[in-house]
C-alpha positions in Angstrom: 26.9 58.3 4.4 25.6 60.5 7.1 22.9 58.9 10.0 20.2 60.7 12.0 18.5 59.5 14.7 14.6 60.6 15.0 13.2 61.4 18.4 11.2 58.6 20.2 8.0 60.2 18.9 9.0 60.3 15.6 10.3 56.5 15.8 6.9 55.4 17.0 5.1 56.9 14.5 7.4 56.6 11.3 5.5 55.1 8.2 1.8 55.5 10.0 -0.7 57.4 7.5 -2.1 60.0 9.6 -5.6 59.2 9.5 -4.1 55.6 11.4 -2.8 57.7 13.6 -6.1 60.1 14.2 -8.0 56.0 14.5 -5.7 55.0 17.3 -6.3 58.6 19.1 -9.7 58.1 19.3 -9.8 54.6 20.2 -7.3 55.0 22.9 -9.6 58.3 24.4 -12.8 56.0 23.5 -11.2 53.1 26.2 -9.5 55.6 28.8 -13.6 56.7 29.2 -13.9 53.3 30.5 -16.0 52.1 27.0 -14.8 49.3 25.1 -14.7 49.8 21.4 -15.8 47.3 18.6 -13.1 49.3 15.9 -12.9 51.8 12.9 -16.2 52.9 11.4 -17.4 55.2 8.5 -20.2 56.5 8.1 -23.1 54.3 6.2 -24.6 57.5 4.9 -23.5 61.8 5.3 -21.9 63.7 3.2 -18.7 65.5 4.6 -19.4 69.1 2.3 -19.2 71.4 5.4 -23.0 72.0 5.5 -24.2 68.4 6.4 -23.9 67.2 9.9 -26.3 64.1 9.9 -24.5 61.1 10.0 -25.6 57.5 10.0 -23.1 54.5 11.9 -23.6 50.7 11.7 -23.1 50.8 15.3 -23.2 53.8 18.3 -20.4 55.5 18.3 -18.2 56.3 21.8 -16.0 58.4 20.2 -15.9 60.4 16.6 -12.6 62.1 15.0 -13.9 65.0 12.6 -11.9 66.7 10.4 -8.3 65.6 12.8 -10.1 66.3 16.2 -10.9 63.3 18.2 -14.3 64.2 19.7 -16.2 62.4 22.8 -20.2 63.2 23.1 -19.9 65.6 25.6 -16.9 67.2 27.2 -16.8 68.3 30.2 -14.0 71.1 32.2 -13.8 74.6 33.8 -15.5 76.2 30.5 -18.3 74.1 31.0 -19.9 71.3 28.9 -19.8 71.3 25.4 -22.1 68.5 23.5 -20.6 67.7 20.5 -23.2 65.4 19.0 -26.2 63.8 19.4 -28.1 60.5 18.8 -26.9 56.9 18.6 -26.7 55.5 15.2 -27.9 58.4 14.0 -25.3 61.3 15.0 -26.4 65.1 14.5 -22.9 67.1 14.6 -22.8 70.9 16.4 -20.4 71.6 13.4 -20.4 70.3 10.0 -16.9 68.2 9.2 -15.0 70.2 6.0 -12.7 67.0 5.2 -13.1 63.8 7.0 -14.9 62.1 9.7 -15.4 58.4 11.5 -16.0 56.6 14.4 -15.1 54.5 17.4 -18.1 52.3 18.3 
């Protein structure tokens, strides 16, 4: 029988469903913005149809992942600043998610 050997990435990652994967993204960005995070949420009420883009949370969210994109409030670099969302508990999206969304609070 032949072996392979994976790359380190690959190794690290191996077995992990991908939305895991998205949940630790966002956490880890949610903490390197100096917040502290309180875990996983979905959304207590939205529909993710690619129209809606109100979205209620049990608790504020520092950081959302829509749709595979890990997304903080408002981003900040040489193209300027782009809001992503606003409100507390009660998010209004710039975009409408097509296939998924939740939250770091």
């Amino acid at each position: 029988m032949g072996t392979f050997a994976l790359r380190p990435h690959e190794q690290m990652v191996a077995g992990l469903p991908m939305g895991r994967i998205n949940n630790l993204d966002a956490r880890v960005s949610a903490l390197e913005q100096g917040g502290s995070s309180s875990g996983y949420q979905v959304p207590i009420s939205g529909a993710v149809d690619g129209t809606n883009k109100t979205f209620v949370w049990a608790a504020a969210p520092n950081a959302l992942v829509v749709d595979g994109q890990s997304l903080n409030r408002v981003t900040n670099n040489a193209y300027g600043t782009t809001t992503y969302w606003t409100g507390t508990t009660t998010t209004v999206l710039a975009v409408a998610p097509t296939d998924n969304i939740y939250a770091v609070a």
